[in-house]
N, C-alpha and C positions, 0 to 999 in steps of 0.2 A: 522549546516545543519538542516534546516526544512526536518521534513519526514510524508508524509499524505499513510496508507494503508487504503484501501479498507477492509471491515470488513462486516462479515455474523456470526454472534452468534462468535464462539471466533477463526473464520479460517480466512484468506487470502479470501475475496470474491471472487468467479468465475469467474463472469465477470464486469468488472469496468463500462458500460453501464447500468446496475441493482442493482447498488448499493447504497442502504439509510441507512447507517453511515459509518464514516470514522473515523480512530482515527491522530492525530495529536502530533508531538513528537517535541521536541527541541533537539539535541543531540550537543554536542561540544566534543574535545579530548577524544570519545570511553567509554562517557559518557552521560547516561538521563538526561538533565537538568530536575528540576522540577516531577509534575506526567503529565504523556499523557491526552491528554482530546479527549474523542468525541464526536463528531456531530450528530446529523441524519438531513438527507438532508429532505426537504416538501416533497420531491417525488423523485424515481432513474431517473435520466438525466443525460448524459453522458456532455450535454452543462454546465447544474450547475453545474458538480462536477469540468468543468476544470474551471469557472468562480473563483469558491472557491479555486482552486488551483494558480491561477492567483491573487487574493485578499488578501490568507496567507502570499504569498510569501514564497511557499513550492518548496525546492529545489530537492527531489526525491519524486519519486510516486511510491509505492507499490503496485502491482494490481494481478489479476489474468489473465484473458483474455480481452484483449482489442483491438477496431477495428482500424485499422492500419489511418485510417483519424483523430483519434483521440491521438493516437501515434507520427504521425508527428506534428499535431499542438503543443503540448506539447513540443517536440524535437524542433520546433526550436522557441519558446519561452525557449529554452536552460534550460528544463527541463528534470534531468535524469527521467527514465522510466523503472523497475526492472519487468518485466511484465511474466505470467507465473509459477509467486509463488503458491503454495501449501503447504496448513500445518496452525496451528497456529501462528496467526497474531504478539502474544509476542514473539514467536521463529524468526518471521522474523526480528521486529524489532531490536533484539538483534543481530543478524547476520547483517543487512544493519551496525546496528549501529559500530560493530567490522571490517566492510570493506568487509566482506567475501558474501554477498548475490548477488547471480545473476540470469541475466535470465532465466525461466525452472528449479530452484531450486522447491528440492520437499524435507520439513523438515520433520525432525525426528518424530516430532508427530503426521505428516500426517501418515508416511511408520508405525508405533505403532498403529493409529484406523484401519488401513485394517488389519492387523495379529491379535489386537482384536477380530474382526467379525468373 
């Protein structure tokens, strides 16, 4: 499975409309192939980032908030859509990667920077 998150310095970006880089993962059998690589998009467009998603032949999308016309075109170009994440973006990957991440998950390292503060 290809896996593309949305990425803001080292978290789950906010919202997938505003976002200039993404990282890009290869995973097989619960495994990273290879190292992840990122992108930075020319500019945040919600149009380029699904064009690039359509072009990697990325099988889930990782995102934060995202608007529901953009959700559907995605879904039925039968692309999953884990949407509503929160927290560090290596903590998501590692959870999509193991089966376990879903919608409105909110990771450990997120709920750790607010008890910081």
């Amino acid at each position: 499975m290809k896996i593309l998150i949305t990425i803001r310095e080292n978290n789950v970006a906010p919202r997938f409309d505003l976002t200039s880089e993404v990282l890009i993962a290869l995973c097989e059998n619960q495994e990273i192939l290879g190292t992840p690589r990122t992108m930075l998009m020319n500019r945040p467009s919600a149009e380029d980032l699904c064009a690039l998603i359509i072009k990697e032949g990325i099988s889930t999308v990782i995102c934060g908030g995202i608007e529901e016309s953009h959700l559907k075109y995605l879904s039925w170009k039968k692309i999953q859509v884990v949407d509503s994440v929160i927290g560090p973006y290596s903590e998501a990957l590692n959870a999509a990667n193991a089966g376990f991440l879903k919608a409105g998950t909110i990771l450990p390292g997120a709920k750790k920077r607010v008890l910081e503060k």
